[in-house]
PyMOL Python script that loads the backbone (N, CA, C, O; Angstrom):
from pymol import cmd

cmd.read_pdbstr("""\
ATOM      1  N   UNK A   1      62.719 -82.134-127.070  1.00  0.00           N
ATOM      2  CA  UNK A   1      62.225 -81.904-128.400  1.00  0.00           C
ATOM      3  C   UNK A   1      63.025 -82.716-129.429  1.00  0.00           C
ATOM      4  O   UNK A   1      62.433 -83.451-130.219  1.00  0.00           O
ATOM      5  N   UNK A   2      64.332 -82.597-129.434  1.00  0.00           N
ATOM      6  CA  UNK A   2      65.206 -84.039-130.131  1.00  0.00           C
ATOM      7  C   UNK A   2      64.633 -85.105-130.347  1.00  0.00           C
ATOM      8  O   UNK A   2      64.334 -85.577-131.444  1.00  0.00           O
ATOM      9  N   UNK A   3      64.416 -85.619-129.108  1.00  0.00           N
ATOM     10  CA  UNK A   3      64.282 -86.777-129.339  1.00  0.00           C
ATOM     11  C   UNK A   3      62.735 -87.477-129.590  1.00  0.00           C
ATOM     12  O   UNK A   3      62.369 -88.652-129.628  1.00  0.00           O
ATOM     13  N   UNK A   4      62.107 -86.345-129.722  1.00  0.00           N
ATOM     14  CA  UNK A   4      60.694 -86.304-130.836  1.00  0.00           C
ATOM     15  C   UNK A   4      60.972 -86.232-132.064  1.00  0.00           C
ATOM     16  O   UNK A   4      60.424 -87.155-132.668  1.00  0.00           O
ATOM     17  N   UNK A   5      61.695 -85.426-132.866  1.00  0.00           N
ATOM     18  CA  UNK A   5      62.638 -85.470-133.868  1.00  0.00           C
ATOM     19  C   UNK A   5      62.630 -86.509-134.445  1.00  0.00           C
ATOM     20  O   UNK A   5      61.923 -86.892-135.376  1.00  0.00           O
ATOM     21  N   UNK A   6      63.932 -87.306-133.552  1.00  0.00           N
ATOM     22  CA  UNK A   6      64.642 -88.263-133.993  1.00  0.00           C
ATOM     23  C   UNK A   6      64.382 -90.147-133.921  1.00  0.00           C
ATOM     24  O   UNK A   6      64.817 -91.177-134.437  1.00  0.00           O
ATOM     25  N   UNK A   7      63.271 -89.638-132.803  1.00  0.00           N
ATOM     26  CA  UNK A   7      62.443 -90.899-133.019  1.00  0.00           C
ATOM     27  C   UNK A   7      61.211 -91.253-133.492  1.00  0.00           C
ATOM     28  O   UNK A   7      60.836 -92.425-133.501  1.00  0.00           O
ATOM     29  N   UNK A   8      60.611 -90.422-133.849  1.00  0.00           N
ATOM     30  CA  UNK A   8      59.259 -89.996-134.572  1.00  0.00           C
ATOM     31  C   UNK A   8      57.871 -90.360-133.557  1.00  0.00           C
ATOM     32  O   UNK A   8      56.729 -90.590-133.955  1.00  0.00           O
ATOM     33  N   UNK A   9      58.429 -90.329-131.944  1.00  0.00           N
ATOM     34  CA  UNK A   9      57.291 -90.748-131.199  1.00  0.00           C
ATOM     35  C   UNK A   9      56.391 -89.775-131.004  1.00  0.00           C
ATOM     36  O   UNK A   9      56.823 -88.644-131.227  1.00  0.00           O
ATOM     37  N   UNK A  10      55.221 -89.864-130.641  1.00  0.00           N
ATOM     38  CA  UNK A  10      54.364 -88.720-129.933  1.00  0.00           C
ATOM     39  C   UNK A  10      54.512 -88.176-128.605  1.00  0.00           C
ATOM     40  O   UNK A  10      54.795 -88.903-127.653  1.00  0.00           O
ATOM     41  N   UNK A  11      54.342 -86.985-128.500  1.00  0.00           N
ATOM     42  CA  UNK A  11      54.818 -86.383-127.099  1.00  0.00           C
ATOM     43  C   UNK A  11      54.133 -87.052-126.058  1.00  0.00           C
ATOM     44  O   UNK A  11      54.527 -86.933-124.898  1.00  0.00           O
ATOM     45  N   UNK A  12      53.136 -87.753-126.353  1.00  0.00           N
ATOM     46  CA  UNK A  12      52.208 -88.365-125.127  1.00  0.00           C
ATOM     47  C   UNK A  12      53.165 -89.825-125.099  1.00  0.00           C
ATOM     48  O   UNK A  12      52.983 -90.360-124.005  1.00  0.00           O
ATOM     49  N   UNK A  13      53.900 -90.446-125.758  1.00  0.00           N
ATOM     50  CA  UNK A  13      54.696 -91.607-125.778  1.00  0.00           C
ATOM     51  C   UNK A  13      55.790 -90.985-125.167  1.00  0.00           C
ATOM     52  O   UNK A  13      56.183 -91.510-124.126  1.00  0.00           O
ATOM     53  N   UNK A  14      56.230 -90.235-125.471  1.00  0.00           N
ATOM     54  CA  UNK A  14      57.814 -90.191-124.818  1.00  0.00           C
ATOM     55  C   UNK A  14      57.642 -89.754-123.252  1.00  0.00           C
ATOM     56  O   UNK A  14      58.261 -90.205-122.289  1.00  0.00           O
ATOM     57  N   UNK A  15      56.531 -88.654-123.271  1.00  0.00           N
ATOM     58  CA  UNK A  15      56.319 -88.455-121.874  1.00  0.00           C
ATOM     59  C   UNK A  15      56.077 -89.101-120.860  1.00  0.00           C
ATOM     60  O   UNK A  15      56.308 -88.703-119.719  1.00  0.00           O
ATOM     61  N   UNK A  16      55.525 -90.297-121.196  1.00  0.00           N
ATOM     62  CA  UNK A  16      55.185 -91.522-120.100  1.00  0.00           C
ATOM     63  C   UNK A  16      56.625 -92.825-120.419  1.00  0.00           C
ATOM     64  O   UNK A  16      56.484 -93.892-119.822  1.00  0.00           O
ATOM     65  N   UNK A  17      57.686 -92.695-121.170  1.00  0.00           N
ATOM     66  CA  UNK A  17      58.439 -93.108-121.181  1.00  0.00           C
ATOM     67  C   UNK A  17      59.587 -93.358-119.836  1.00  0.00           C
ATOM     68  O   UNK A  17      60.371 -92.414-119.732  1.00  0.00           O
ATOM     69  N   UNK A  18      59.742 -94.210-119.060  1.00  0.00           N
ATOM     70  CA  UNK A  18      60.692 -94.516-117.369  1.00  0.00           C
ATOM     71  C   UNK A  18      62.124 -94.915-117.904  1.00  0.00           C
ATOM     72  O   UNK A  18      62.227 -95.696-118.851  1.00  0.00           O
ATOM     73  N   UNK A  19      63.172 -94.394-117.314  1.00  0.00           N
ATOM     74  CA  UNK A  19      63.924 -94.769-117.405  1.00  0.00           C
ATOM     75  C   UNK A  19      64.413 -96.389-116.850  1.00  0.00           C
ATOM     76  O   UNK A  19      65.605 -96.668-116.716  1.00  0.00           O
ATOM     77  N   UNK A  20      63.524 -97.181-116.618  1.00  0.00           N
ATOM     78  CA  UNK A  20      63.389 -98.214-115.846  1.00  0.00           C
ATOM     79  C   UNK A  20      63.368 -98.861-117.529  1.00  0.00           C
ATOM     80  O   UNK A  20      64.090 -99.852-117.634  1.00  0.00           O
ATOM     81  N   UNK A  21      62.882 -98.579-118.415  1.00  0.00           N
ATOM     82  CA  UNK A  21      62.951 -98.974-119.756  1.00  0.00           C
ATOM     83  C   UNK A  21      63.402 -98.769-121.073  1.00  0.00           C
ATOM     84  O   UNK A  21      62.973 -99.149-122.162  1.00  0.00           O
ATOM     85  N   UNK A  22      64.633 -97.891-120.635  1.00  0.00           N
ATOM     86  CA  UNK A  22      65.853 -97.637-121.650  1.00  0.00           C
ATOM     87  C   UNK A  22      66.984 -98.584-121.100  1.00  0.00           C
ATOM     88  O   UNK A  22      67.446 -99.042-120.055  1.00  0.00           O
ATOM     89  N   UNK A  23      67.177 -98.588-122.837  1.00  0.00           N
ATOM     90  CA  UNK A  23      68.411-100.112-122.348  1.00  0.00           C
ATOM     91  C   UNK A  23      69.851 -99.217-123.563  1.00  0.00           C
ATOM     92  O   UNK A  23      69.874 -99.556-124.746  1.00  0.00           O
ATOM     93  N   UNK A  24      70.775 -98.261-123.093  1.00  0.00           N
ATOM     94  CA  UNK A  24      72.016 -98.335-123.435  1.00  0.00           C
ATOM     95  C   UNK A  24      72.589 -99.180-123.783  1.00  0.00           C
ATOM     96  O   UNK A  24      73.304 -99.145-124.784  1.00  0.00           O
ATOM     97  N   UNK A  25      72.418-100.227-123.006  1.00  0.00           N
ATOM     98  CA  UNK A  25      73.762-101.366-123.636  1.00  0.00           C
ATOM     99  C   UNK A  25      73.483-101.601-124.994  1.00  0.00           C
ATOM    100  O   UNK A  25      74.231-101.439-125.959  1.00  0.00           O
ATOM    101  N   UNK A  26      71.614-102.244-124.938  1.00  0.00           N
ATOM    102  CA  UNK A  26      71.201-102.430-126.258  1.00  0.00           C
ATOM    103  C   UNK A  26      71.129-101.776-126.724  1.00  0.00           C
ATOM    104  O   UNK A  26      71.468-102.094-127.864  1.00  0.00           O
ATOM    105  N   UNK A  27      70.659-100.099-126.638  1.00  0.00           N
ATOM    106  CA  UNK A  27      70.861 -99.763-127.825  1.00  0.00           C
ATOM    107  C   UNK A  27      69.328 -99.877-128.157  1.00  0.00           C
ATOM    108  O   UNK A  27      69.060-100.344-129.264  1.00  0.00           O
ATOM    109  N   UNK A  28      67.711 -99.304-126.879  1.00  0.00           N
ATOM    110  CA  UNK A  28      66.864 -99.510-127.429  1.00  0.00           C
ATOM    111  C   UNK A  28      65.831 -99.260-126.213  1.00  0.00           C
ATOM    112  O   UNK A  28      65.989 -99.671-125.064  1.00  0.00           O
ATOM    113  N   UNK A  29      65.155 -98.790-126.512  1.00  0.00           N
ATOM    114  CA  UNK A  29      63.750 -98.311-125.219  1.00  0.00           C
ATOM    115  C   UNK A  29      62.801 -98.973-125.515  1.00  0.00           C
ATOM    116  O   UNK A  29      62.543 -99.440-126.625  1.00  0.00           O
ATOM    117  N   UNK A  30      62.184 -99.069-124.510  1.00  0.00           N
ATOM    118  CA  UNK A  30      60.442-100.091-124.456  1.00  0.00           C
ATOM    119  C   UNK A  30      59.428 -98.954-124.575  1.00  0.00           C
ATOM    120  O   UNK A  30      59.813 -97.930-124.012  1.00  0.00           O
ATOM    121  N   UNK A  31      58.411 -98.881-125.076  1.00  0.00           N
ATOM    122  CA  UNK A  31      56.910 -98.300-124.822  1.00  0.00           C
ATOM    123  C   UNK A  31      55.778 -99.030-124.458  1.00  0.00           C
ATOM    124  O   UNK A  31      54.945 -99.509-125.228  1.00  0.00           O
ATOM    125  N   UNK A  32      55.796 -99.094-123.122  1.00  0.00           N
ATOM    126  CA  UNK A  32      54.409-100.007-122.663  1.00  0.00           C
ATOM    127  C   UNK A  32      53.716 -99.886-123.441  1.00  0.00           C
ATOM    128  O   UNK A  32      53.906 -99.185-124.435  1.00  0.00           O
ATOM    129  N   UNK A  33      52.475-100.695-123.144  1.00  0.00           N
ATOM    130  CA  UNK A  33      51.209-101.066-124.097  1.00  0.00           C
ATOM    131  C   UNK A  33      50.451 -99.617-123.607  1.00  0.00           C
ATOM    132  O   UNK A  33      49.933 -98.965-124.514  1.00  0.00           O
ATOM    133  N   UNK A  34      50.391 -99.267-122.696  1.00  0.00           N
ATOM    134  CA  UNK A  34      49.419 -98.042-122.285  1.00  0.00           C
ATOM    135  C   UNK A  34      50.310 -96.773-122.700  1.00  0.00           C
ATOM    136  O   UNK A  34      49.923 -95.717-122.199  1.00  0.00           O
ATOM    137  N   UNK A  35      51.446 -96.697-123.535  1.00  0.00           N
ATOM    138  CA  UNK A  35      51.723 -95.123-123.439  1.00  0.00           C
ATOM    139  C   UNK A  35      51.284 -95.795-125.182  1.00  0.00           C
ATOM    140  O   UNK A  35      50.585 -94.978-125.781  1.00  0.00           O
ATOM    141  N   UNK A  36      51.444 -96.486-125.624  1.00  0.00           N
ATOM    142  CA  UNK A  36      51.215 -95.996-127.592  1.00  0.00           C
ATOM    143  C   UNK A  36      49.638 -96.470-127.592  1.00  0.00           C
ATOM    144  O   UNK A  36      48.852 -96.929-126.763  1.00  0.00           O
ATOM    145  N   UNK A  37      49.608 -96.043-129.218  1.00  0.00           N
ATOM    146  CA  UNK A  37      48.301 -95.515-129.884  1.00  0.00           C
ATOM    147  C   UNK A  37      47.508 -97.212-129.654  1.00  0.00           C
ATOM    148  O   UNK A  37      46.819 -97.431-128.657  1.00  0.00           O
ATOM    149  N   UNK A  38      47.682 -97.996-130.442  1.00  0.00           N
ATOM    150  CA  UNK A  38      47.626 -98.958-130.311  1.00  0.00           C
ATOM    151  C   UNK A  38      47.213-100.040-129.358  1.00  0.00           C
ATOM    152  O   UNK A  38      46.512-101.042-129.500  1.00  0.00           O
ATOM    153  N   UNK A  39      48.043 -99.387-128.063  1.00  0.00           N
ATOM    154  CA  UNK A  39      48.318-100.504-126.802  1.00  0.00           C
ATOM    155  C   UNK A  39      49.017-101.935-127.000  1.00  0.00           C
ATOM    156  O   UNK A  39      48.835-103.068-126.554  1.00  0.00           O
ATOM    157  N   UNK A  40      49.766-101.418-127.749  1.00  0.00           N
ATOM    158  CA  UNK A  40      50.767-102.552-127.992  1.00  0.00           C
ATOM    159  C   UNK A  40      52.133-102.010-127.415  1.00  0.00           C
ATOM    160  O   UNK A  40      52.374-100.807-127.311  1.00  0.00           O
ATOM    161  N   UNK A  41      53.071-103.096-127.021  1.00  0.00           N
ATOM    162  CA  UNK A  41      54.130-102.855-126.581  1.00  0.00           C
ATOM    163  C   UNK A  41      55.505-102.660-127.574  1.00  0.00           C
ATOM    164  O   UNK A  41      56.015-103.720-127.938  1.00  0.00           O
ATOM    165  N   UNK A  42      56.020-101.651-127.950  1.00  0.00           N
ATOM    166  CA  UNK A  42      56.501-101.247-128.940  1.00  0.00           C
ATOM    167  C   UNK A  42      57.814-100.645-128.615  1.00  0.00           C
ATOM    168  O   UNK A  42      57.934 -99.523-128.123  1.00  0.00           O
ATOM    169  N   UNK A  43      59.169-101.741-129.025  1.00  0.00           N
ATOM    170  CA  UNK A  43      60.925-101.629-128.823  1.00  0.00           C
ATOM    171  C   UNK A  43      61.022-100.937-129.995  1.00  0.00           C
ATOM    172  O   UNK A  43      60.669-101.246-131.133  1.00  0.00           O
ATOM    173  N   UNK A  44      61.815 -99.464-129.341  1.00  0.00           N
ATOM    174  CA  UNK A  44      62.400 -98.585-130.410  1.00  0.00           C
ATOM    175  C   UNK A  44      63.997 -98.858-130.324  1.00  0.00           C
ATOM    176  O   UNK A  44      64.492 -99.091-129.221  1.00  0.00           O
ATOM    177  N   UNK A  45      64.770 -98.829-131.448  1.00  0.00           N
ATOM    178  CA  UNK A  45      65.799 -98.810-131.043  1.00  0.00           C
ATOM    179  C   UNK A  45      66.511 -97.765-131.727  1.00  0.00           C
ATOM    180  O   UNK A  45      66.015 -97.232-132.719  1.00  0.00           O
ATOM    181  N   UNK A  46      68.161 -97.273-131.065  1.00  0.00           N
ATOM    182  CA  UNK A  46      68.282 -95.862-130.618  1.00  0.00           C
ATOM    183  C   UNK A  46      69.588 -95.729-131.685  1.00  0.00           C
ATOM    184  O   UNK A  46      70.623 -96.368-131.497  1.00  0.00           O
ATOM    185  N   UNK A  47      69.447 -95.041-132.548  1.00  0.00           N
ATOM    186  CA  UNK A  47      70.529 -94.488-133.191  1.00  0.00           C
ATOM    187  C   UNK A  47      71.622 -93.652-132.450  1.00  0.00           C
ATOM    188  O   UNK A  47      71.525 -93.712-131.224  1.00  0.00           O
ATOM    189  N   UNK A  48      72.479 -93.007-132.860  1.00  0.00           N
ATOM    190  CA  UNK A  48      74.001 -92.835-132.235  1.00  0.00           C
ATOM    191  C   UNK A  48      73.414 -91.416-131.444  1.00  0.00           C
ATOM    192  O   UNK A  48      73.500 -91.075-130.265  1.00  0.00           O
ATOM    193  N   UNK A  49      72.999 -90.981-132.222  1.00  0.00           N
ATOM    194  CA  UNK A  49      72.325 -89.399-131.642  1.00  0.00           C
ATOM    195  C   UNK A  49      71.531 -89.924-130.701  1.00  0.00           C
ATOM    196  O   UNK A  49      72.135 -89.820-129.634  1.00  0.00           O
ATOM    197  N   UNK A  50      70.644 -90.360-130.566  1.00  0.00           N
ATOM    198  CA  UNK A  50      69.406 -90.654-129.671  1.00  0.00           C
ATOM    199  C   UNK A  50      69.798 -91.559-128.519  1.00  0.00           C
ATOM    200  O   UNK A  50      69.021 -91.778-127.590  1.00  0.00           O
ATOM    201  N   UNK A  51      70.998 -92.075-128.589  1.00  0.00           N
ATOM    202  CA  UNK A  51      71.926 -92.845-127.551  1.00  0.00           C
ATOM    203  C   UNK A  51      72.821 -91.425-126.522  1.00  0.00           C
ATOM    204  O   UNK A  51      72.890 -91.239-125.307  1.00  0.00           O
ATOM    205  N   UNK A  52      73.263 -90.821-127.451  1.00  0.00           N
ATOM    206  CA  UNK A  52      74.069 -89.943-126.936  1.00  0.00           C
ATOM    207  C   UNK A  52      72.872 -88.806-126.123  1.00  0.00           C
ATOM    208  O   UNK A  52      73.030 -88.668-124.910  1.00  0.00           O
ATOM    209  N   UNK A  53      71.853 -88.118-126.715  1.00  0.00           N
ATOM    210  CA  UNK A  53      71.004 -87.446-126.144  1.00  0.00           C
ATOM    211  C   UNK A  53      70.311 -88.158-125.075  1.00  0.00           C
ATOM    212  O   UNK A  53      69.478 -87.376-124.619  1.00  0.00           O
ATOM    213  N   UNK A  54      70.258 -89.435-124.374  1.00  0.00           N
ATOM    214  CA  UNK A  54      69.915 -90.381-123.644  1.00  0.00           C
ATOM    215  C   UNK A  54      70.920 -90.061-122.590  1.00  0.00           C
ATOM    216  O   UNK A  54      70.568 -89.583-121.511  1.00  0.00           O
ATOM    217  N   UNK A  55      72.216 -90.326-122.893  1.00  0.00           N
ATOM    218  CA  UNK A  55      73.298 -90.432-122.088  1.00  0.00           C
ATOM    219  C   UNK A  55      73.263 -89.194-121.483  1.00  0.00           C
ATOM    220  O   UNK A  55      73.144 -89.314-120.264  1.00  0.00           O
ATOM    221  N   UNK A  56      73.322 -88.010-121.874  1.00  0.00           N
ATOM    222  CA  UNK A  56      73.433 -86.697-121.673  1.00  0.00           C
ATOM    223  C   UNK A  56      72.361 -86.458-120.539  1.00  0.00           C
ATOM    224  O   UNK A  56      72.617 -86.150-119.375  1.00  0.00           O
ATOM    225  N   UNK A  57      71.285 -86.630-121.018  1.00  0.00           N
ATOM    226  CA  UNK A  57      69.544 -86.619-119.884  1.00  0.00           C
ATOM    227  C   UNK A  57      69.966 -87.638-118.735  1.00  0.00           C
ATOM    228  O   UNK A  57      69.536 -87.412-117.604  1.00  0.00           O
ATOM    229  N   UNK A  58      70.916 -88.931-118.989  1.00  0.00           N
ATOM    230  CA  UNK A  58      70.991 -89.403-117.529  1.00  0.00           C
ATOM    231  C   UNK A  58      72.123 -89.124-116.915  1.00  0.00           C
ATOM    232  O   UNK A  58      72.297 -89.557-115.776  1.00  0.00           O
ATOM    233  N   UNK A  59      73.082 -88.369-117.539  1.00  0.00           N
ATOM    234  CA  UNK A  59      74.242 -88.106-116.651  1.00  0.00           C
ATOM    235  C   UNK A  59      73.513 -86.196-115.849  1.00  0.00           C
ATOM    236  O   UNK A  59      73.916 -85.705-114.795  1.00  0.00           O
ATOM    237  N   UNK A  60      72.702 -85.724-116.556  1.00  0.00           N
ATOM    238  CA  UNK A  60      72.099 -85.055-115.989  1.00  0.00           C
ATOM    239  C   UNK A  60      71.084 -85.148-114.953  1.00  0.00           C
ATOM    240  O   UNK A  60      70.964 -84.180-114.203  1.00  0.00           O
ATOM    241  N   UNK A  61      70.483 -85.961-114.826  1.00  0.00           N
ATOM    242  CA  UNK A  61      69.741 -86.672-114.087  1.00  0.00           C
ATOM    243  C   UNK A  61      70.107 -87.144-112.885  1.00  0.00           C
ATOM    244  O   UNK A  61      69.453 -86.940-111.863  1.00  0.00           O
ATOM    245  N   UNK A  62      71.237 -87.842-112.939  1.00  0.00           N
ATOM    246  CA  UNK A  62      72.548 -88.221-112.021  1.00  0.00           C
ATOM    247  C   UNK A  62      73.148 -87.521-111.125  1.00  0.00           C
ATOM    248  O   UNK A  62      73.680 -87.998-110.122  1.00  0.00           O
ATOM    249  N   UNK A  63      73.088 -85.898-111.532  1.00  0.00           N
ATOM    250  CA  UNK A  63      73.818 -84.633-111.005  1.00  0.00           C
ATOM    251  C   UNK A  63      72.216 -84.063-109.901  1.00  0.00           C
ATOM    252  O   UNK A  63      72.422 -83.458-108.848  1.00  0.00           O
ATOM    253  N   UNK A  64      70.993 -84.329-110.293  1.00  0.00           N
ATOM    254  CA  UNK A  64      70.146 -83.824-108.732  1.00  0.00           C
ATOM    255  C   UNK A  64      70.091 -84.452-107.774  1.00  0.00           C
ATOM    256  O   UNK A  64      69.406 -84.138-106.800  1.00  0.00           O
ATOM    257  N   UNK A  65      70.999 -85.747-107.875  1.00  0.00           N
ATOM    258  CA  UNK A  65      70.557 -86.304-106.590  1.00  0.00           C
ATOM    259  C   UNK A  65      71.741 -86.872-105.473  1.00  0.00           C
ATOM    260  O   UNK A  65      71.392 -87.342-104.390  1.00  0.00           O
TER     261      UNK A  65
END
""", "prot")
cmd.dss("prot")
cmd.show_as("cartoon", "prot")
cmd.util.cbc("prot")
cmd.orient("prot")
């Protein structure tokens, strides 16, 4: 729910969002052309919170397997 918040995406965007397309280093996630309104391919990039709530979901993520 944060990070609906804090990035102003739609739940149908973030939900089809892969971690195959968050970039930490940069500092910025991809949205294929098929998850936004549009169908355009659309780089969000990630403020300190939305980096850190990222980090948190993959160090959790990290721990089922």
């Amino acid at each position: 729910m944060l990070l609906l918040l804090f990035t102003g995406l739609r739940r149908e965007e973030l939900a089809q969002l892969e971690w195959e397309h968050v970039d930490l280093k940069d500092r910025s996630f991809a949205l294929k052309s098929h998850a936004t309104k549009n169908r355009e391919e659309h780089v969000v990039p990630m403020s300190d919170t939305v980096v850190s709530i990222f980090e948190t979901l993959y160090e959790a993520r990290e721990g089922l397997y």
